[in-house]
N, C-alpha and C positions, 0 to 999 in steps of 0.2 A: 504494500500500500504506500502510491507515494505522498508525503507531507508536503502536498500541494493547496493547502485550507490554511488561511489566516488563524490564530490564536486570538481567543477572549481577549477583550480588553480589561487590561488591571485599572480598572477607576474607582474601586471600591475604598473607601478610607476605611479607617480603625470602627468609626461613629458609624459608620454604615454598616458592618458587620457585626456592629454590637446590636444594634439596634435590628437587622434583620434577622439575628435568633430570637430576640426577645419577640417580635414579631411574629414570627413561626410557635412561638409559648404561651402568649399570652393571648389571646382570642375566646373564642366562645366556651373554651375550656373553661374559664374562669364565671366569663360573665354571662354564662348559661350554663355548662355542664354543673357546676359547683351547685346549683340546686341536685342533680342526680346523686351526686356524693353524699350530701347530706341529706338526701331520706336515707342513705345504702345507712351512712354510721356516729349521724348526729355532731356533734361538736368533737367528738375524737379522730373525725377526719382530719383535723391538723396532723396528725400524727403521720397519718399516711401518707400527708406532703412532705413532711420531712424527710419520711424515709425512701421517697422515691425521688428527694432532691438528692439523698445522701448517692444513688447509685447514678442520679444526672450525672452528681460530679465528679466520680468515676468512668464513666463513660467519655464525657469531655475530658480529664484530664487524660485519658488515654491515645482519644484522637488530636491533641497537640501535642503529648511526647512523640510521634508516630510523622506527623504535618511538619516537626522540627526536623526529625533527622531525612526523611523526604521529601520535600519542601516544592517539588514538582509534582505530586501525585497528590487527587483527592482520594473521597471516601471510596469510591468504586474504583479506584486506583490500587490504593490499600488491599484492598478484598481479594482483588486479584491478582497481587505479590504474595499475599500470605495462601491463597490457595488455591488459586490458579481459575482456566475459564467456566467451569460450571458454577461455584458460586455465585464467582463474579456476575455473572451473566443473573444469578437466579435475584441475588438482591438487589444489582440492579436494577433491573424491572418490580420488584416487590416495591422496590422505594417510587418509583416514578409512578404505579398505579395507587399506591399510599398519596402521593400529592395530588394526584389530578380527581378521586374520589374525594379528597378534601375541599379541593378547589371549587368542584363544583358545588358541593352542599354550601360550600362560604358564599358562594356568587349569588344562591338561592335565598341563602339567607340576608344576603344586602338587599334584593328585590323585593321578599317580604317587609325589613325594614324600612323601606321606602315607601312600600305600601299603605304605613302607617300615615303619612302624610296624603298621600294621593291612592284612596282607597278606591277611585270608580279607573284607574290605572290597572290592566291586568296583568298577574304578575311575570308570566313569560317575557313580558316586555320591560319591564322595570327590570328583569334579570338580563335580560339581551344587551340594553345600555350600560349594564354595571359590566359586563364581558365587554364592549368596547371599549369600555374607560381602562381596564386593565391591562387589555391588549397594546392599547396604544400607549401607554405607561413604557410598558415592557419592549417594545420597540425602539428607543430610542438609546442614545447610551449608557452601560450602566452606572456610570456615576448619577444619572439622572433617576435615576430607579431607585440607589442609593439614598440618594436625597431626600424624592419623594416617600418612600419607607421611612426613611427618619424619622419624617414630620409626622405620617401616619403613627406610626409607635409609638412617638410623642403623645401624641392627643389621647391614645389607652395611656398611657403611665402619668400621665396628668390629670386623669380622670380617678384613673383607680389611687394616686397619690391624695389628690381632694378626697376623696372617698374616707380615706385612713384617716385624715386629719378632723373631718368630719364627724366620722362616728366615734372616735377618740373623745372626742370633745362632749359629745352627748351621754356616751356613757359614764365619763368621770364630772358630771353634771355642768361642765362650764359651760354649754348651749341649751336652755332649759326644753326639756321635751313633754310631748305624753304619756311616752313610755315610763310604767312604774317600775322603779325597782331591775334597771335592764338586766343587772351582774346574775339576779338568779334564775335567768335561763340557761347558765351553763349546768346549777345542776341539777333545774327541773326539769320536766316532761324525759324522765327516764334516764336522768343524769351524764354526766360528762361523756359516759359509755353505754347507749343508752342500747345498742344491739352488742354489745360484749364485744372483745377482741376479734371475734371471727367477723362481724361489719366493719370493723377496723381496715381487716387483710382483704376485704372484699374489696372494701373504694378502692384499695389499690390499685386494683384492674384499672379502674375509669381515672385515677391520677396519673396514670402512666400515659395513659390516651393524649392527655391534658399535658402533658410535658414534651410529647413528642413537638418534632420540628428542631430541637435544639441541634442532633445532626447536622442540620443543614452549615454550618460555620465549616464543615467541611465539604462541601461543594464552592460556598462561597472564598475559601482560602483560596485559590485559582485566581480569583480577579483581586487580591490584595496585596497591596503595595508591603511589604514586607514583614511577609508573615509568620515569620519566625521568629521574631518580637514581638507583635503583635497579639498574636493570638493566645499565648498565657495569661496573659490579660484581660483579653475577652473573654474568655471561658468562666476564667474566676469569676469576674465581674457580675457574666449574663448569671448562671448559680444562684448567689447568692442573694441578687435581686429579682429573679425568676419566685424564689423562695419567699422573698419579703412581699411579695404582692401574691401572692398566693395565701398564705398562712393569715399575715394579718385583716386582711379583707375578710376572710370566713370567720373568724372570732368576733371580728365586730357584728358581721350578719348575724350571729348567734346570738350573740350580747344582748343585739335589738329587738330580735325578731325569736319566739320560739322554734326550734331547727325543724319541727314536725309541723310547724305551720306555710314549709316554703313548698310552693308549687314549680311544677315545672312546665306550666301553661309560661309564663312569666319568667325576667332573668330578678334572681332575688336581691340585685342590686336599685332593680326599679320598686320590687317591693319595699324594701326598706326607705326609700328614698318618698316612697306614698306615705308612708305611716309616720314618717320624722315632718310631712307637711310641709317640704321644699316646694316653693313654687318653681309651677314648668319642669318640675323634677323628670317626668315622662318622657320629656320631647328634648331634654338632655342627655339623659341617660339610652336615649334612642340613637340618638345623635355618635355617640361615644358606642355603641352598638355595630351602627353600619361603619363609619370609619375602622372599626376592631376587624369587622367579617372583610372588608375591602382590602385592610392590610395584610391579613393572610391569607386571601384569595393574588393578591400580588405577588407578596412573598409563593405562593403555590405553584404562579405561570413560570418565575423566576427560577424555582426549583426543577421541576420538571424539563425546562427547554437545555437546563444546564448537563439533566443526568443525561437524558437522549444524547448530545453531546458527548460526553463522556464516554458511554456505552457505544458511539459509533467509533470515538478514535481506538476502542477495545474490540473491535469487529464484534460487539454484540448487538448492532443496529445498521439498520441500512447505512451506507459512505456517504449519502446525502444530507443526512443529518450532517453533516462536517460544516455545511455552508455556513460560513457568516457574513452578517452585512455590512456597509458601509462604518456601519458604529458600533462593530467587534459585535456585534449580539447574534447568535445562534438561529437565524431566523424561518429555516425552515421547522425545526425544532419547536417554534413560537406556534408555526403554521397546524400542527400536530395538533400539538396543545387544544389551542381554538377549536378545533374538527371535535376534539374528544368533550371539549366544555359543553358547545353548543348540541351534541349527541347525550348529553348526562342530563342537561336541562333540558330537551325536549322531552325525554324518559322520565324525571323526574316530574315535571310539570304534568305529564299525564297521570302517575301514581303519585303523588304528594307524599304522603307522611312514612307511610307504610317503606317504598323503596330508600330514603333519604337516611330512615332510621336503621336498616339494616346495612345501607351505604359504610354508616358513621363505624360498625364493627371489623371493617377490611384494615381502618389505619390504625387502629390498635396492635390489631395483628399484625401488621407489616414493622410498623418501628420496634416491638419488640424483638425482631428478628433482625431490624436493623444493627440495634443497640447489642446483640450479644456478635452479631459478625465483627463486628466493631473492637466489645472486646478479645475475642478470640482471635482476629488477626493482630493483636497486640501483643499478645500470652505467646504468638508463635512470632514473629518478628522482633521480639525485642533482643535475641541470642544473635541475628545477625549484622545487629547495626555496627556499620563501621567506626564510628568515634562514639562515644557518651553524651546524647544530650543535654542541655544546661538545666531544660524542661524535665523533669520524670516522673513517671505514679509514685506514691512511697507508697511503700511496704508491698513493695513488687515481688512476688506473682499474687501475694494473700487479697488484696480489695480487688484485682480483676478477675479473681477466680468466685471470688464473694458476691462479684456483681450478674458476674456468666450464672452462679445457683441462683441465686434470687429473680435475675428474670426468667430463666427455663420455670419457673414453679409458677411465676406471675402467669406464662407463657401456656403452661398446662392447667392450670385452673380455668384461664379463660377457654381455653378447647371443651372442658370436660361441664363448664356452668350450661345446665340445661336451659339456661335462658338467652344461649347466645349458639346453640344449637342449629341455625338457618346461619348464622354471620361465621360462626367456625367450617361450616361445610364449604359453600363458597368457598373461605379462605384454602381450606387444605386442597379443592380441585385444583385454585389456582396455581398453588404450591405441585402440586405435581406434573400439572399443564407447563409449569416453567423448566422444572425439572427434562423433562423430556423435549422440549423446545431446546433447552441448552444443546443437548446431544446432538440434536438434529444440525442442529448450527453449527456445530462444530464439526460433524463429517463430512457437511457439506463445504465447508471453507477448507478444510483439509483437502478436499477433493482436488478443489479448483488451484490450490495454492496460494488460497489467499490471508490461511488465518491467522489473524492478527500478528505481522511481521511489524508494524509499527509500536504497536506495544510491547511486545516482547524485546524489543530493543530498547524500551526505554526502562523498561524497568531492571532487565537484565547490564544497564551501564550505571542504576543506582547503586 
């Protein structure tokens, strides 16, 4: 294959790549799934954030010890050093149909949000416009992409930050409310643990969901101006404040609101925000809503056109995926994209709730299988790095082998929960459809003489 295709353009800064995992994390996870968590396990869901932040940042610090000492390869780079074309090829594609099933439900969900304004609007159309607007975002260079995510992230972390400061304030009485006595709903209506340890280990499932996207710092390490300083930084950083708008935002909805009274018609941020008797609370908290679903419907088009990319310079995608445009972006890649959005929203728009909700069970499943490839090509690539990077896991190989058990168990509960029984089937067809697609792919490139000679020289001169 000759390396006759332009290379991504590196426009991405520090603030861009921070801001686009947070991006990929912070979204409906919070400001809607967080009602699901807490029916699953009442105010002890904090818990569960924690501990599924504790294996985020194992996972991220895995994939910057790994980005430092290769510094040319991303995640599906990675994957493919440490175990050659069939994974490569299987996660690959696991992650790209993880994004573009996200994408879509986030585009659906910015249509319906808009619909809140303009209800005699239908919403195939509201959703159509919100796919142009992202399209054409994603088109142009990505420092511009960069950017606009910025500002989008912005608007959720300034939202969810007023949020903290807000209910902070009400519950330790300085903003005087209705609410009597907020502090003891952590341990009425069935106390702190109000379904025992085992709803505990259950949110898990659905916080893991809610965390996914954080990966993506390594796709975006490719267009960052020098990422091997950088990105220790970022990882720590996204973590920690991944962690802080997660955890503190659900104690305060606790505080306010009894946990067993949060609905999931509703995001419990608009509830809370009705019963504290903020004016326009609604049409704010709406507002901070679609900007959240349009940030990671953006970050989603971002993701997807990059792996397709990737996966072709790896012969695991057609060579035409290789094009890029005038302004370094991936564009037929982009084109792909589009084809698969505006085919998910017609599908969807004709089954509504039903298809959407079982939609939402594929990217569970896929990031989990992201995040343990992740650590396992690190468990096997760390014996052969040529110098010691400055970046490293401590207490190497114990917290990536901790992290690899923890999600295989995460990973088989969710198979074996009879309530996800239609979203695990699916998953394991696809799982085996890719499986046998690898194969295929590769006798056939074998055949012709074509397989992947470009990659294997690049990784084999790392």
């Amino acid at each position: 294959m000759k390396n006759n295709h332009q290379d991504l353009k590196k426009g991405l800064l520090p603030r861009h790549v921070q801001f686009i995992a947070l991006a990929g994390m912070i979204g409906t996870g919070i400001f809607k799934g967080s009602a699901d968590t807490l029916n699953i396990a009442g105010p002890s869901v904090v818990f569960a954030y924690l501990l599924g932040g504790l294996l985020l940042f194992i996972v991220m610090a895995a994939l910057a010890e790994m980005a430092i000492v290769y510094p040319n390869l991303n995640v599906q780079h990675l994957v493919y050093k440490a175990f050659g074309f069939h994974i490569s090829f299987i996660v690959g594609w696991l992650y790209w149909i993880n994004w573009t099933i996200v994408t879509i439900v986030e585009i659906l969900a910015a249509g319906s949000f808009l619909k809140y304004w303009f209800p005699s609007v239908p919403l195939w159309l509201l959703s159509f416009l919100c796919t142009v607007l992202i399209i054409g975002i994603n088109l142009f260079h990505v420092k511009y992409y960069g950017e606009i995510e910025f500002w989008f992230a912005g608007i959720k972390i300034i939202a969810l930050t007023v949020f903290i400061i807000l209910g902070f304030c009400i519950l330790s009485g300085i903003i005087p409310s209705a609410i009597d006595d907020p502090l003891s709903h952590y341990t009425e209506h069935g106390g702190f643990f109000p379904h025992g340890i085992g709803g505990m280990l259950s949110a898990l499932l659905v916080v893991m969901f809610s965390y996914g996207g954080a990966e993506l710092i390594g796709v975006a390490v490719t267009e960052t101006k020098d990422a091997e300083k950088v990105l220790p930084k970022v990882i720590k950083g996204t973590v920690w404040r991944v962690i802080l708008f997660y955890i503190l935002p659900i104690l305060i909805i606790c505080g306010l609101m009894p946990w067993n009274k949060v609905s999931g018609e509703e995001s419990p941020f608009v509830q809370v925000l009705s019963i504290t008797g903020l004016p326009g609370a609604a049409h704010i908290m709406n507002f901070v809503l679609l900007t959240a679903v349009l940030s990671a419907a953006n970050t989603g088009i971002y993701a997807t056109s990059r792996m397709l990319y990737s996966m072709a310079q790896n012969g695991e995608a057609p060579k035409r995926l290789l094009k890029i445009s005038k302004h370094g972006i991936p564009i037929n890649g982009i084109i792909v994209v589009t084809i698969c959005i505006l085919v998910g929203v017609f599908f969807a728009y004709m089954t509504p709730d039903q298809v959407i909700s079982y939609f939402m069970t594929i990217p569970g499943f896929t990031v989990l299988l992201v995040w343990m490839s992740i650590c396992l090509a690190q468990l096997k690539l760390r014996s052969h790095y040529k110098e010691k990077p400055f970046f490293q896991v401590k207490w190497f190989p114990y917290t990536t082998i901790l992290a690899i058990v923890s999600l295989l168990i995460i990973f088989i509960s969710f198979i074996f929960n009879k309530n996800n029984i239609i979203g695990s089937t699916v998953c394991l067809v696809i799982l085996l459809l890719l499986t046998t697609f690898s194969f295929m792919n590769k006798n056939r490139r074998e055949k012709n003489g074509e397989y992947n000679k470009g990659t294997k020289s690049l990784v084999q001169n790392l």
